[in-house]
N, C-alpha and C positions, 0 to 999 in steps of 0.2 A: 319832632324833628324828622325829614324827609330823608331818607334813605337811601342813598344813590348805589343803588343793587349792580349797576354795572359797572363804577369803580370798584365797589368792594369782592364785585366777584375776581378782578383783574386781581386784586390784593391778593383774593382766596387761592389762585391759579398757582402764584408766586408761594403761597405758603404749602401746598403740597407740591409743587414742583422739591422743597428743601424736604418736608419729607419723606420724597424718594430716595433723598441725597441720603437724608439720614440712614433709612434702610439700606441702602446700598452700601455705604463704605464700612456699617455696622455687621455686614453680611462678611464682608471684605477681611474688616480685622478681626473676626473669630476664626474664618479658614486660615487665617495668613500662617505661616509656621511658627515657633516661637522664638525661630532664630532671627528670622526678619522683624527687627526691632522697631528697624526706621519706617519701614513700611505700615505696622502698626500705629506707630506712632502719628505718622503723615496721615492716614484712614481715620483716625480717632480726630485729630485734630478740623479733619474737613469735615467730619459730623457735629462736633462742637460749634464751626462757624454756620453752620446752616439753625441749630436751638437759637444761635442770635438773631438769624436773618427773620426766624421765624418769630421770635419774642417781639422786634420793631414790627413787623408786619401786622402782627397781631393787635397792638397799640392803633394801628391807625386804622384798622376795620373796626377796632371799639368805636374810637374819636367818630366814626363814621355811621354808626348806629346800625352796624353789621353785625353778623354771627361768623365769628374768625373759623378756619377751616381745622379739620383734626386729621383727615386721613390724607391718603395720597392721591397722585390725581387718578381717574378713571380707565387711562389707556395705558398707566404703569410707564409714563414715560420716558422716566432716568433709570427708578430700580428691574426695568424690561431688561435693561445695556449690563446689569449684574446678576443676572437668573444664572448663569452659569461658573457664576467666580468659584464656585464650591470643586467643581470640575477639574475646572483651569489649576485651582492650588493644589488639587488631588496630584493633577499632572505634573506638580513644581515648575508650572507655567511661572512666571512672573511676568514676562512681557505682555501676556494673553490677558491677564487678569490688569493689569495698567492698563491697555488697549480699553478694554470697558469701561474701566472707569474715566478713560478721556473723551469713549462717546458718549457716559452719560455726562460730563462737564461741557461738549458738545450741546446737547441737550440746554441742560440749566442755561447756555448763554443763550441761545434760542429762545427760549420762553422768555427772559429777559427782555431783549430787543424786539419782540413783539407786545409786551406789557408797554414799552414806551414809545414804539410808534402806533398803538391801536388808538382807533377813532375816538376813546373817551379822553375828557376833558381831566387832566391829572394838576393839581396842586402845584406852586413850585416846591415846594418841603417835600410830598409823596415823590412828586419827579426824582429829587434830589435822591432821595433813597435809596429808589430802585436803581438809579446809577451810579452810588458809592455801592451797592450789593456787586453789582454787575462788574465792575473795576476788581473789587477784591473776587471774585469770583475766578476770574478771569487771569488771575497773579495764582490762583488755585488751581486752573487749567494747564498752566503754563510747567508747573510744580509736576505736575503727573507728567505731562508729555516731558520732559527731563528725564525722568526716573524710567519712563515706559525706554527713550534710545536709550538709555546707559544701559540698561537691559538687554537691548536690541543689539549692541555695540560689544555689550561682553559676551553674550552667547555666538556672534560672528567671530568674537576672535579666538574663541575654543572651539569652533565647528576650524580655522585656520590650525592651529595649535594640533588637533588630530588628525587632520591632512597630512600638516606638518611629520607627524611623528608615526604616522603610517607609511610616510617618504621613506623616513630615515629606517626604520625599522626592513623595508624591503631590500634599501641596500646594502645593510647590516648581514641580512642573509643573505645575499647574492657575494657578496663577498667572503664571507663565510664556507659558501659553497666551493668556489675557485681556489678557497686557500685549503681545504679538503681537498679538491682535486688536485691541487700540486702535492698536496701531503702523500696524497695513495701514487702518484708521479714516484715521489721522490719513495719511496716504500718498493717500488719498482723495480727501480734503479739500483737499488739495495741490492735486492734479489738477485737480480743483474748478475751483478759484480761476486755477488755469492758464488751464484752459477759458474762462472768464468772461471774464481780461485778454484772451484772444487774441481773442473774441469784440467786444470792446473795440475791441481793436484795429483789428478789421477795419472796425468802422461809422466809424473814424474816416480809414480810407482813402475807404470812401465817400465821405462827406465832401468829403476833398477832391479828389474826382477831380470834386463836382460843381462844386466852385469853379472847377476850371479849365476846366470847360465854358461855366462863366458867363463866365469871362472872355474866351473867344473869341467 
């Protein structure tokens, strides 16, 4: 049986392109924290779908009298876009770490849509394949860049929120301050009127010290 080396390497391409994938969101859900559940859960599950992508892949480099591919690709194409997930989740990044992994799903579609327009002659069943991977792929791209704005969306509304509450805190003491200054005002005023009684007072000793001078 003759060997068509340039389909199967097209195959080969696709099956370390997934994985990257795998390394990558493998990488992904060990840094994740333990509280991000979903987030593990969503990383775990896109590595699962890429062991499938790769198992079909694999079957038809067989049928093809190839040697199906085991590592990744050469230029680290998807798990390059996760070298720093580790970092990002040190940083309690989550947007940072979503952003990467939507350009390595960038990526995976890319290598996709060049596996099915490159010059070699592909099967309708291979065809078919490679663009039910790329569809579901592509529902998986869609998935992250979700999660990366909602991300994006809540972290703006608490950079708003302590704007927010840096506002109100300023006026908090500005008024504060004015109601201290009427306090030591009115503390004054007190004094004031202290002053005045005692002053009072004393013309009314006068007074009588001069009556009892009159009287002697």
């Amino acid at each position: 049986m003759e060997i068509n080396e340039n389909l199967t390497d097209v195959l080969n391409d696709l099956i370390r392109i997934n994985n990257d994938r795998i390394a990558g969101y493998k990488r992904a859900a060990d840094e994740a924290d333990n509280n991000d559940v979903d987030l593990k859960a969503i990383f775990h599950r896109m590595a699962e779908e890429s062991r499938q992508y790769i198992s079909e892949l694999t079957r038809e480099v067989v049928k093809l009298g190839g040697e199906p591919a085991t590592g990744t690709t050469a230029s680290g194409k998807i798990y390059r876009a996760w070298m720093d997930v580790k970092a990002t989740f040190t940083g309690n990044d989550r947007e940072a770490v979503l952003t990467s992994c939507e350009y390595g799903e960038d990526a995976a579609q890319k290598s996709y849509q060049e596996a099915l327009t490159s010059d070699e002659t592909l099967s309708i069943d291979i065809r078919q394949l490679i663009a039910n991977q790329k569809a579901s792929l592509q529902i998986s791209h869609d998935t992250i860049k979700k999660y990366r704005d909602m991300y994006r969306n809540t972290n703006s509304d608490n950079l708003k929120d302590a704007d927010n509450l840096t506002s109100s805190t300023g006026l908090t003491g500005t008024t504060s301050s004015n109601y201290g200054s009427s306090s030591r005002s009115g503390n004054l005023s007190d004094r004031d009127r202290l002053t005045d009684s005692d002053n009072s007072g004393g013309s009314g000793d006068s007074g009588n010290s001069g009556n009892l001078r009159g009287n002697l």
